[in-house]
N, C-alpha and C positions, 0 to 999 in steps of 0.2 A: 710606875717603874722607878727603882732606885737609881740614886744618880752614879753611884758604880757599877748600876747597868749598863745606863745610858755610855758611859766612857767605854766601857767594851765594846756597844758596835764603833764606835769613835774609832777604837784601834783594829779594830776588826774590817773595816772599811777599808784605811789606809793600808793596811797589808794585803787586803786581796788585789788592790790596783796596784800595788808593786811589784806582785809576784806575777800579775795576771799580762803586765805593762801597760795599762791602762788610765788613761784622764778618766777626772770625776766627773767629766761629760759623758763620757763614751759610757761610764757605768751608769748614770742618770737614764742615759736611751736603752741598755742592756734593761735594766729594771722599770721602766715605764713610768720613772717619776720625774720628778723637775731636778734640775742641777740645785737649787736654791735648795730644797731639802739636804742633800749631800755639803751643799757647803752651811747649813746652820747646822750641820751635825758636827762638821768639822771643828765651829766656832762657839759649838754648846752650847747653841738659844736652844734651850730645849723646850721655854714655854712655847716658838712656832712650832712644835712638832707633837704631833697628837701618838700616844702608846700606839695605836694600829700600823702608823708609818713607818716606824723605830721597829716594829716585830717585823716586817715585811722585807727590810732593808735586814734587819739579824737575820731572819732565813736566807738570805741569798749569798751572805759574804759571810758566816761563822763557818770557822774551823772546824772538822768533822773528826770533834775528841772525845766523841762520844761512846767508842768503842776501839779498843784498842784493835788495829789492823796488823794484821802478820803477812811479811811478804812469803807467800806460799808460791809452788809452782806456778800455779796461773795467774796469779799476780805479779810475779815479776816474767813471764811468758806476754802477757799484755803491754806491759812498760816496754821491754826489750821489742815487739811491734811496734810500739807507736814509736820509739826512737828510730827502729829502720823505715820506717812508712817516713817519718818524716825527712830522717838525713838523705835518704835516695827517693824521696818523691814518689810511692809505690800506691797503689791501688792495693788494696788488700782484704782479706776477710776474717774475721774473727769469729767463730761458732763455739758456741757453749751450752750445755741442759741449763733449763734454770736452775737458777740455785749456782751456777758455777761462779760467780763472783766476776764475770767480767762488766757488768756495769757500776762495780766498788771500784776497781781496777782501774776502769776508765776513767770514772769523773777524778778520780785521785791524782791520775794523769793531766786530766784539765787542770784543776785547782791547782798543782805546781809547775804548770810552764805558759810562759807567753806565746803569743801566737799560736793558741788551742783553742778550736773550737770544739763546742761539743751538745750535740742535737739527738734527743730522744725521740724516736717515732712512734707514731700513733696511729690507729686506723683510723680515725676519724681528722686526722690532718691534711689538708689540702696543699698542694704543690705552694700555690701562691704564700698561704700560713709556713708552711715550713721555710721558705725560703725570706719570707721577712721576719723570722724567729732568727736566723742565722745571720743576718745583717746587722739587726737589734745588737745581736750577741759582739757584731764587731762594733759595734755602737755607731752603726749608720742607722738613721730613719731615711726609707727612701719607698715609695711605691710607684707601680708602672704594670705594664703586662709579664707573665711569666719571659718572657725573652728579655726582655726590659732588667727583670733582677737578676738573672742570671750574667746576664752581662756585669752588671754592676757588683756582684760579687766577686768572679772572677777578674774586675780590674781590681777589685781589696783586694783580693787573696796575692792576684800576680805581685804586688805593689808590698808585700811583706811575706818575703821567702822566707822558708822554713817555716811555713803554715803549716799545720795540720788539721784537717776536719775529722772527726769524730763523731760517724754516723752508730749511733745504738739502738736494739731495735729494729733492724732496717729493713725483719721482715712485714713487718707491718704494711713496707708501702704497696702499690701496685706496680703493675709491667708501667704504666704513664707516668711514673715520681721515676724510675729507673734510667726509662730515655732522658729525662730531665736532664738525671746526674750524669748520664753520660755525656752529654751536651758541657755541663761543668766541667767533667772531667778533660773534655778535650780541651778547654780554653785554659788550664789552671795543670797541665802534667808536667811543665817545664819549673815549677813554684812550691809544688801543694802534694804534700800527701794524705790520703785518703784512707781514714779506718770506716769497715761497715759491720758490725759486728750483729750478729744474732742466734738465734736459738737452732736447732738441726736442721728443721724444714726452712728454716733461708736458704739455705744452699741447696736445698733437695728440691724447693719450688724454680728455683731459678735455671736448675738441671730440665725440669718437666718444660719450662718455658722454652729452653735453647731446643731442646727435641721436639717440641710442638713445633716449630720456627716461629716463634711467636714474633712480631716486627719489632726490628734493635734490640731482642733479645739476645740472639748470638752475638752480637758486636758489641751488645754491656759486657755480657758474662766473658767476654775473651778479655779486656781488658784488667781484670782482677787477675794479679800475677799470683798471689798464693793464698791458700786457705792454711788459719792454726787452729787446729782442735784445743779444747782445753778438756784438761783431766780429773777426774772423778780425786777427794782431797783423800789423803792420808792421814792413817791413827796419829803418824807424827804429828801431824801438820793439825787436825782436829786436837790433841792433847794440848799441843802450845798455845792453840787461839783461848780454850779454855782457862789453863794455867794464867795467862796474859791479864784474862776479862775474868777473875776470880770465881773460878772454879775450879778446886784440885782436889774436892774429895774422889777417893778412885772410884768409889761406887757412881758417884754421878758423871764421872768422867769416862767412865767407862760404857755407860748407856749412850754419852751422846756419840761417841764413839764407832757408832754402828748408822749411825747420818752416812748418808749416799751422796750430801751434797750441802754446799756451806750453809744456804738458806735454813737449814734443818739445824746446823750445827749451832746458828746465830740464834734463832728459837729454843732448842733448846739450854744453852745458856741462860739468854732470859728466863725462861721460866724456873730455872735452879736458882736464880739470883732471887727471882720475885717467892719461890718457899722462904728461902732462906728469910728475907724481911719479915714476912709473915711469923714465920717458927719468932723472930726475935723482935715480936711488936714494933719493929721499925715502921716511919710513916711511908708510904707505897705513894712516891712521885709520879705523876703523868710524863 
């Protein structure tokens, strides 16, 4: 690795803990490595630090300029949630088809404001995993029983108002992660507001649950004060992301044009980008 590599996570580091308001401890525990790493980075021993550390530490804290983003309908429909979830402490829901851009939307929201959190779900994540990912994340190490972290969470979250959690994914979890959050949410309604964003059958599994009477089902699902649909993108809005990420011939702009959904629209760009290299022997980067 060059050493004006190496200086760019160096600045890339100290601006995600600025923006994020975070110590290069709390981001040491965020990332699972030693504080000592973070501060030889700071102080450019780079012979303590092996290429694999330095890559791991750039995935986590680089700037996401690798595509230019356009604030489109659902992207700034997302921003404008998380800013009301957060100034009125709201429970809320965000549903989108894939492809609608709300997990762009959201980590974008992460990455520019402090006291954001923000947790991706997984089928295969268990209560106790999710919830000391979410600790980590406020750079606490702490384990115990599920009652144990929950608690400990919510004395973080109460302890730095105007919190926001940023559940994505969240149909993933089960009715048992649901009671959890609800459990969360009672201790953390007066501090903390609360995104759960997911795909259509989030909302439509959690409808099936409350009419089953599935137990704390109805009394999760009541407490989520509103749902936001997001919306299928526009020619407009598809021409500019194009125009943006250098695409303007109208033939090709006009094919990706017919995308139902961003995911299609980001595909197809790439692949207009990657002929174009081709057509003009340019080298085709990873």
């Amino acid at each position: 690795m060059e050493n004006d590599e190496k200086l760019k996570i160096k600045v890339a580091v100290n601006s995600f803990v600025k923006q994020k308001g975070l110590s290069k401890n709390e981001l040491a525990i965020q990332l699972q490595i030693s504080s000592a790493t973070l501060s030889n980075i700071e102080y450019e021993r780079w012979d303590l630090l092996k290429n694999e550390m330095l890559v791991r530490v750039w995935n986590a804290v680089k700037p996401s300029n690798e595509w230019v983003l356009i604030k489109t309908s659902n992207f700034e429909t997302a921003f404008e949630l998380c800013n009301d979830a957060r100034m009125e402490r709201k429970l809320v829901g965000l549903i989108g088809y894939p492809g609608a851009g709300k997990t762009t939307a959201l980590k974008q929201y992460y990455r520019q404001h402090p006291n954001t959190w923000y947790v991706s779900g997984q089928k295969s994540m268990k209560p106790r995993r999710f919830f000391e990912k979410l600790l980590r994340q406020m750079g606490v190490m702490f384990t115990g029983t599920i009652f144990d972290m929950i608690e400990r969470l919510s004395q973080e979250l109460n302890n730095r108002p105007g919190s926001i959690l940023i559940i994505d994914e969240a149909g993933k979890f089960d009715d048992t992660m649901f009671m959890y959050l609800h459990d969360l949410r009672n201790e953390t309604e007066e501090t903390t507001g609360i995104i759960l964003a997911g795909v259509e059958y989030f909302k439509a599994n959690l409808e099936k649950a409350v009419t089953k009477q599935k137990q704390g089902m109805p009394e999760f699902f009541s407490r989520i004060i509103s749902w936001q649909i997001l919306q299928r993108p526009s020619r407009n809005e598809i021409k500019a992301i194009c125009e943006q990420n250098g695409v303007t011939e109208t033939e090709y702009v006009n094919q990706i044009q017919r995308s139902k959904d961003f995911r299609s629209v980001s595909n197809g760009i790439k692949n207009v980008l990657l002929i174009q290299k081709q057509n003009h022997h340019e080298p085709i980067l990873n």
